[in-house]
Structure formats: structure tokens, C-alpha cells
C-alpha positions, 0 to 999 in steps of 0.5 A: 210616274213614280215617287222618291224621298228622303224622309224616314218612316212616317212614323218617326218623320210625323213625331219629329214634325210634331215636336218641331212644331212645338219647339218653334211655335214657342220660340218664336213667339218670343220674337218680334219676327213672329208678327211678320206672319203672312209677309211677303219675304224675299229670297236671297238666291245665292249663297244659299247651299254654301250654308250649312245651318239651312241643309236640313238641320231642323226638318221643319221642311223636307222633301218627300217626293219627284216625279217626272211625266215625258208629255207627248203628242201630235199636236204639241212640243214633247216636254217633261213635267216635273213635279216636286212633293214637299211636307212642312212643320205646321208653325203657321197658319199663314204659310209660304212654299216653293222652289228655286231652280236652275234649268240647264246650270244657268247661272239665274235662278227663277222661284216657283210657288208650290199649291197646297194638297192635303194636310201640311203636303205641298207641291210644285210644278215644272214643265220644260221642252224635252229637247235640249234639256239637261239638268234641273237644279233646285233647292226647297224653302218654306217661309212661315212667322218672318223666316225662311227654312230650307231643304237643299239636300244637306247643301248640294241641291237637289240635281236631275241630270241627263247622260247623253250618247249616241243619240239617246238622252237618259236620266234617273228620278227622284235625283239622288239621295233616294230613299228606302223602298221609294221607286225610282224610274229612268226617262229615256228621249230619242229624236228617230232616224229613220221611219221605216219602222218604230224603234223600241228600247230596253234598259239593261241593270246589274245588282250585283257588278255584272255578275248577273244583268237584266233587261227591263222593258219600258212601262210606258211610250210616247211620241210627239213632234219637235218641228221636223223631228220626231222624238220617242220617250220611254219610261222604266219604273224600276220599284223600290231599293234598299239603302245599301244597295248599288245598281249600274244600269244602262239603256238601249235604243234599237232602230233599224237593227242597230242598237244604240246605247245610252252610256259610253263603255264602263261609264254607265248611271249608277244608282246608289240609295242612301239613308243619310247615316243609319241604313238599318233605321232609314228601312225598319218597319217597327222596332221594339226593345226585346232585350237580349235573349231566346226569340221565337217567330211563329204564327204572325207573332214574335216572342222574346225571353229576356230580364225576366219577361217573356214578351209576345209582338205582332210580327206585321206592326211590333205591337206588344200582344202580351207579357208574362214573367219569367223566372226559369233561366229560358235557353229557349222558346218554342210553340206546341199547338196552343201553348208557348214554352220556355225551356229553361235550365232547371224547368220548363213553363208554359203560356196559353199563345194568346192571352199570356195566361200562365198554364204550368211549370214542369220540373224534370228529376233534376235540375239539368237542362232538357230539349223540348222535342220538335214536331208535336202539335198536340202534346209537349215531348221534354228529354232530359236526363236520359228520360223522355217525358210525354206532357199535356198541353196543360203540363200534366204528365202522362207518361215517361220513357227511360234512356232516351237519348235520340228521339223524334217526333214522327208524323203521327206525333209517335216516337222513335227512339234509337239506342246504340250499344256494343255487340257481343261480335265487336261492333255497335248493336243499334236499336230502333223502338217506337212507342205510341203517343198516348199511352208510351206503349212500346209499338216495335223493336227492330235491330238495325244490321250492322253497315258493311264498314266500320263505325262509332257511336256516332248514329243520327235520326234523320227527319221523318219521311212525309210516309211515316218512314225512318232514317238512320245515319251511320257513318257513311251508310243510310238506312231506311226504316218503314212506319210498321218496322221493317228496314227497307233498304241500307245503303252507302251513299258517301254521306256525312252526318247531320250531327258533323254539317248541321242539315236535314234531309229534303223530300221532293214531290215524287219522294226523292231524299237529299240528303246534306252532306259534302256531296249532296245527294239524291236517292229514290225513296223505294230502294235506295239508289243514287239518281245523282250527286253534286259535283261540289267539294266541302263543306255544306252549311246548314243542308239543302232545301227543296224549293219550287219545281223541286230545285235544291238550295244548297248552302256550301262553302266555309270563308266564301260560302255560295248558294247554289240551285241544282236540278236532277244533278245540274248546277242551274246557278251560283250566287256567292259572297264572302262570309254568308253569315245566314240563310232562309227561305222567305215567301213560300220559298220564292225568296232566299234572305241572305246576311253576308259580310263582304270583304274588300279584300282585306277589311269587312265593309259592311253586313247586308241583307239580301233578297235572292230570286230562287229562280235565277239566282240574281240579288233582287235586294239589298240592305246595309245593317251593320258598318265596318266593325259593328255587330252584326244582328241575327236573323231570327225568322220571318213572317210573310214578307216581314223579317225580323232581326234582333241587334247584340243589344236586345233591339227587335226589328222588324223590315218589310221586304 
């Protein structure tokens, strides 16, 4: 038995009850309607969906939930139980709820009264023979002070209907609209043919037109007796879907080998939730007013930087944790252990994470924006100027290094520095130093050999190995440094510099490098040697991730990007979409949250927020957040399953997917 609704998050839907109680309490003790309180009115049963002042407009009663129950056994009529839940504005003690419906789009239409089950909850109960049903049409009303409020699904009713082909008869519930992450389920009867054995079923869906498909096993089974024939009743609960998402889907019977399918060819029942009207607000989980400006994920809590207030919010709820003002232009927000940091045009200031209480504000030689350096825990590493600066957590200084302009952050919280310089013989002299964390000390000097073609001044320091080792990019050409100062190996690998595509190196389990690059490409950590290369062409965007199993995530593509999973150089599977705006890994790496802009082809439709399975590649979910020609809101990071995203006008948003 599964639920759906129409209603927006609890939150909002119990403060628009609230207020609606009070407005029409109010008004209508000004009525002489009010003293009709407890009457017995009438319904009027026709011409009720042709008038649009009752189709939801005052939400003083909603719909909030269908199910359907197939009933079956040995000794009675399979039948289907229906059951509708309803949620009323309290304007009334003495109140009145129900249904009108229609089985079968019979013209009459019969009342059903709903019982009472906590709060201001009702809900009503239907039960109909499973053979020969076909629609149920109904439409909600709630009387209370001498008036009648509908819910008619903005004038069309609320309309379960059934697909009949080939002997099998499929319906979906809650019939639409569907809403949010409500779960929908899909009922399937089939009178058997033949006893010589028990016939199963499946049901067979898309995500995506076709592109990819899954079969969906039945949750439950039932069978029961219609006089001579005997009729077998499977229900799929599908989960929840996004608004914005569409799925086609169509069932399956096998009995005796054959296989009977449950929608004629290109015909089959699509399921389209919807959010009447803002998609993105039907599914938030909490929103807050961040002001536009840096943000931060991190650790269970999300920071904003914007109109001079530094904000610190529960990523699970949005509660505000903290604020503290900030008065130093932040280009951005990071996190060393303990400390918040705003690393602003002319300074860098400090927060203690979890009170907000001010620490210090360091002030660099001059006034030019630094680079807070990532991957310290312990203590805050600023590069500014040309000067590397080593601080406490509490701002002290406590040591400075001069003409560092490529640093990073080792394992152990050391520092390599590479400078690059011209050599007496023409080419590029490149130097490798490290220096100790507590003291600045330097620890070794190493010049790295000159690669064996040409280059400029164009060197990268890679992402630190998980041993401690060293990576330099030099054009084409890669060089393994160990932790104690040895070059280990240096090779040409076709490979381009993070600096041109915007990735990182990724470490598999047994040590083997991927590097990013217009051919991502695999190299064993002790020696250098290419165990492989993808096939695919330019350009990479963003770099290569290593997921579960070790499988590697790559992101390539400039107008239609795809996101593709190679293993040990084979192409497992593509997922792509016109105009992938961002991507990230989402539960440990179980999940890949796609934003894409699809085209049609020549106009944008929309921006989507999607969930893709890393182990198949087919979209799990789908969310519409922005229209045609809206501004697309950004991704900022995630927390759990929780992801936040901030709009062009400052808004926060948290989703739970």
C-alpha cells in the first residue's frame, strides 16, 4: 500500500492551514451562514469541476494521500480497496468530509462520508470488484459553518484509470497529479489461462526514453476466484519521484512461456510528476535567505558570506547555528580544523567553527588577495604575495617563506614548493624544495631533469599521493617525486595539465594514478607504465573520480558533455545530456548529482537535478529547478543525502534525495 499527495512540504502546507483557519473563522462569523454550524447540507453533484472558485483555490481542504489494496482469496470476489486521505482547515468543531465519485465514468455520482483519524486527518473507503473495473472518478468536499469547500484537482478530478491489452489490466495510484517523493505503485489483474503453472510478472520502466530500462519485481501477490475464473493481482511500489521527472513503464505477464504485455507498442503509461507550478519549492527541504555570496558545505553545516555577515546553518534543517559580521570583502570560505575562514581581498579573518566567536584577522604585506592552501588540519598555510605564510589556528604567525608561488599541502601537513626558472643551457630549470610544518625548515632541494620535449613555464603540482609522493606536470610529461626526495620515475604520458582542464589526479586502492586529461590514463605507481588510456576524444571537464570497485568517473565533452565509468580501460557505460552544467559524488560515491540543461533542440527547456546510479549509469532521479530562461542555481556541496543549492538571488536550498 503505498501513499501519494499534492500538498507542499508539511511545513508550509500546516502554516497555510493556520492562516486560512483564522481568516475564515473570522469572516464567517460575520455571516448568518455561520449559525447553519452542524447542518446537514446538500451537495450539488453536477457542475461542480466546471467551476474554478472550487478547484483548490483556498486549500482549506486538500488531498494529501491514495492508496489502493488488490483483496484476494479463496473464499471471496477479488476486489480493490481504495482509500483516499483528506486534511481540513479546523474552521469548525462540527465538521463534515467525504467524496463524490463515479465508478466505470457512470454518469451518477454516489457520496461516500470520510471517518476521522487524528488531528484534522480524514479518510475515506472504497471497495470495488476487481473484474470489470476501469475508472474511479472522485472529487473531495468538506463542509463546515454552512459552506461547502472543494478539492477537484484544479477541475478535472481526481481519475484512476486502467490500460487494458492482451488480457492484462494495469493501473497506476495515487492517480495524477503525483507529488514530490510520495510513492506511487502500479496494480496489475490477470484472469489465468492456463493451470498448468502460476504465472508471474514484471514490470518493465524508463528514466530516461529508452535509453536505459529496468525490470521491476512485484512486491506483493495475490489470487483469488471470480466464480470460474481465477485472477492473479501483482503490485510494483515504485518509491518516490521527483517532480520533473517522466517515467514510461509497461507491465508484463508470463504464462506458460509467453509473455503478455500490458500496453500496446509506443503506447505505454507514463507517469509525470508535477508540483503545481514551482518544482524546486514543491521539493525543498528547508530554504533559508543566505544572500549571494561564497558558501561552504562542510562537516553537517553550511556557511554563507554575504551583506557583511558571515551565516553558519544546519545542513540537515537550515537552522541558523550562528552569525558573526564580516567586514573583509570574502572571495571565499574555507575550514582548518577547528576555525572558519574568510579569505577576503585585503585579509584573512577567523571564527571558532562552533560558537562563531571571532579568533583573529591577519593582514598580509599588502593588500592583495591571498590563497588559503587546501589540505591542512592543523594549522592555516596563506599564499599571498609571492609569501607563504604559516599561521596558528588562532592567527599567530609562525613562519614565512619567500617566492612561493606553487605550493601544496602534503600528507603530513609539509610543504612542496616548485619554482621554475631559465637554465644556463636554454631550457627551464625546475625546482622541487620541501619544508617542515613546524618550523619552515627547509627539509630538500631537488632539480627535476629536464623532460625530453620542450616546454614552458607552465609546471603543476599534482594532488599529493596517499604514500606522501610527489607529482609534477610538465607539458606532456610526468614526474614522480618520493616523500624523502628522490625522483622516482618520469615519463611522457600524452597527458595535459590540470591548470588547462580543471582536474585532479585519482588514486585506486592498489596505488594506480588517473591522471585527467584529453585521454584519461592509468599508470602504476612504482614505475610509471601506462596500464591503459580511454578511447575518448577532447576535452575533459572537471577530472576523473575514483568510485567504488575502483571504476573511474569521467566527465568529457564541451556543448554535450557525458559522464562515462571505465574500468581497467573498458567503457562500462555513458550517460549523457546536453549541457551538463556540474557534477559530484553524493553518498560516499553511490550517487553522481548531475545539474543538465536540456535543449529541444534549439531552446533550453529547463535545468535538472539528477541522481545517477554509478553502477549502471541509468538516472535514479529527477528535478526540475529552473524554467526556460531562468537562472540556473549552483551547486554548492552536500551533506549526506541532503544537497544544497543557492539561486542568483541569494536563496539557500536545501533537498533531500
Amino acid at each position: 500500500m503505498v501513499s501519494g499527495s499534492r500538498v507542499l512540504a508539511r511545513a508550509l502546507l500546516k502554516a497555510d492551514l493556520m492562516k486560512t483557519t483564522t481568516i475564515f473563522a473570522s469572516f464567517c462569523f460575520l455571516l448568518a451562514a455561520c449559525s447553519q454550524s452542524g447542518s446537514d447540507l446538500e451537495l450539488d453533484l453536477t457542475g461542480r469541476h466546471l467551476d474554478a472558485a472550487k478547484a483548490d483555490g483556498s486549500r482549506v481542504v486538500q488531498r494529501v494521500s491514495e492508496t489502493v489494496d488488490f483483496l484476494a482469496d479463496s473464499e471471496t470476489t477479488p476486489a480493490l480497496r481504495f482509500h483516499v486521505g483528506i486534511e481540513v482547515a479546523n474552521l469548525a468543531y462540527h465538521k463534515r468530509v467525504g467524496i463524490v465519485y463515479s465508478v466505470n465514468n457512470d454518469s451518477h455520482w454516489s457520496r461516500a462520508e470520510a471517518r476521522w483519524t487524528e488531528g484534522e486527518r480524514w479518510i475515506v473507503t472504497l471497495e470495488r470488484p476487481a473484474a470489470g473495473f476501469r475508472s474511479l472518478k472522485y472529487a473531495i468536499w468538506y463542509q463546515a459553518l454552512g459552506v461547502t469547500y472543494w478539492d477537484n484537482n484544479r477541475g478535472d478530478d481526481f481519475h484512476v484509470s486502467t490500460i487494458e491489452h492482451d488480457g492484462v489490466t494495469s493501473f497506476v495510484s495515487p492517480s495524477a497529479p503525483v507529488q514530490g517523493t510520495d510513492p506511487v505503485c502500479v496494480t496489475v489483474l490477470y484472469p489465468r489461462q492456463s493451470y498448468a503453472a502460476m504465472p508471474s510478472a514484471f514490470l518493465r520502466m524508463t528514466k530516461d526514453a529508452w535509453s536505459h530500462q529496468q525490470d521491476v519485481r512485484p512486491s506483493s501477490q495475490q489470487m483469488g476466484r471470480d466464480g470460474s475464473t481465477s485472477m492473479v493481482g501483482w503490485q510494483f511500489e515504485l518509491g518516490g519521484l521527483l517532480p520533473g521527472s517522466v517515467v514510461e513503464m509497461t507491465p508484463a505477464v508470463i504464462e506458460d512461456g509467453k509473455t503478455h504485455w500490458g500496453t500496446p507498442y509506443g503506447e505505454n503509461m507514463v507517469v509525470e510528476p508535477e508540483c503545481g507550478g514551482d518544482c524546486l519549492a514543491a521539493a525543498v527541504t528547508w530554504k533559508q535567505e543566505g544572500g549571494f555570496g561564497p558558501t561552504l558545505v562542510q562537516d553537517g553545516t553550511v556557511y554563507v558570506a554575504a551583506g557583511g555577515t558571515l551565516r553558519a546553518m544546519d545542513a540537515a534543517t537550515g537552522a541558523q547555528r550562528w552569525s558573526a559580521q564580516v567586514d573583509n570583502s570574502p572571495l571565499r570560505i574555507l575550514k582548518v580544523g577547528s576555525v572558519v575562514l574568510c579569505n577576503g581581498a585585503e585579509n584573512l579573518a577567523g571564527w571558532d567553527a562552533s560558537t562563531g566567536t571571532p579568533l583573529f584577522v591577519f593582514t598580509a604585506g599588502s593588500p592583495t588577495p591571498g590563497r588559503v592552501l587546501p589540505g591542512s588540519k592543523s594549522q592555516i598555510y596563506l599564499q599571498a604575495n609571492s609569501m607563504l605564510y604559516a599561521l596558528s589556528p588562532k592567527g599567530t604567525e609562525l613562519w614565512r617563506l619567500s617566492g612561493a608561488r606553487k605550493a601544496m599541502v602534503l600528507p603530513d601537513e609539509d610543504v612542496a614548493i616548485l619554482t621554475e626558472g631559465s637554465s644556463p643551457e636554454g631550457g627551464v630549470r625546475t625546482t622541487l624544495i620541501r619544508y617542515a610544518a613546524e618550523t619552515g625548515a627547509e627539509m630538500w632541494n631537488l632539480r627535476l631533469p629536464e623532460p625530453a620535449a620542450p616546454y614552458t613555464m607552465n609546471s603543476v603540482l599534482e594532488r599529493p599521493g596517499p604514500d606522501g609522493a610527489i607529482y609534477v606536470t610538465r607539458g606532456s610529461e610526468l614526474s614522480a617525486v618520493g616523500a624523502s626526495g628522490q625522483v622516482r620515475w618520469q615519463r611522457d604520458v600524452e597527458y595535459r595539465s590540470s591548470g588547462q582542464y580543471g582536474g585532479e589526479l585519482g588514486f585506486q586502492s592498489d596505488g594506480t594514478i588517473i591522471f585527467p586529461g584529453q585521454r584519461p590514463t592509468a599508470v602504476r605507481a612504482s614505475d610509471g607504465a601506462v596500464l591503459w588510456q580511454t578511447s575518448g576524444a577532447c576535452c575533459l571537464f572537471g577530472g576523473p573520480t575514483v568510485g567504488p570497485n575502483d571504476t573511474v568517473y569521467d566527465i568529457r565533452g564541451w556543448k554535450s558533455r557525458s559522464l562515462e565509468a571505465w574500468s581497467d580501460g573498458e567503457l562500462l557505460w555513458s550517460q549523457s545530456g546536453a549541457g551538463l552544467v556540474q557534477a559530484f559524488a553524493l553518498r560516499g560515491a553511490d550517487v553522481v548529482i548531475l545539474s543538465k540543461r536540456y535543449y529541444d533542440p534549439d531552446h533550453t527547456i529547463g535545468v535538472l537535478l539528477q541522481t545517477v546510479d554509478l553502477t549502471t549509469g541509468q538516472i535514479a532521479s529527477s528535478l526540475k529547478v529552473a524554467d526556460d530562461g531562468g537562472p540556473t542555481p549552483t551547486l554548492i556541496g552536500h551533506a549526506g543525502s541532503m544537497v544544497i543549492l543557492q539561486h542568483i538571488d541569494g536563496e539557500i536550498f536545501g533537498i533531500e534525495l
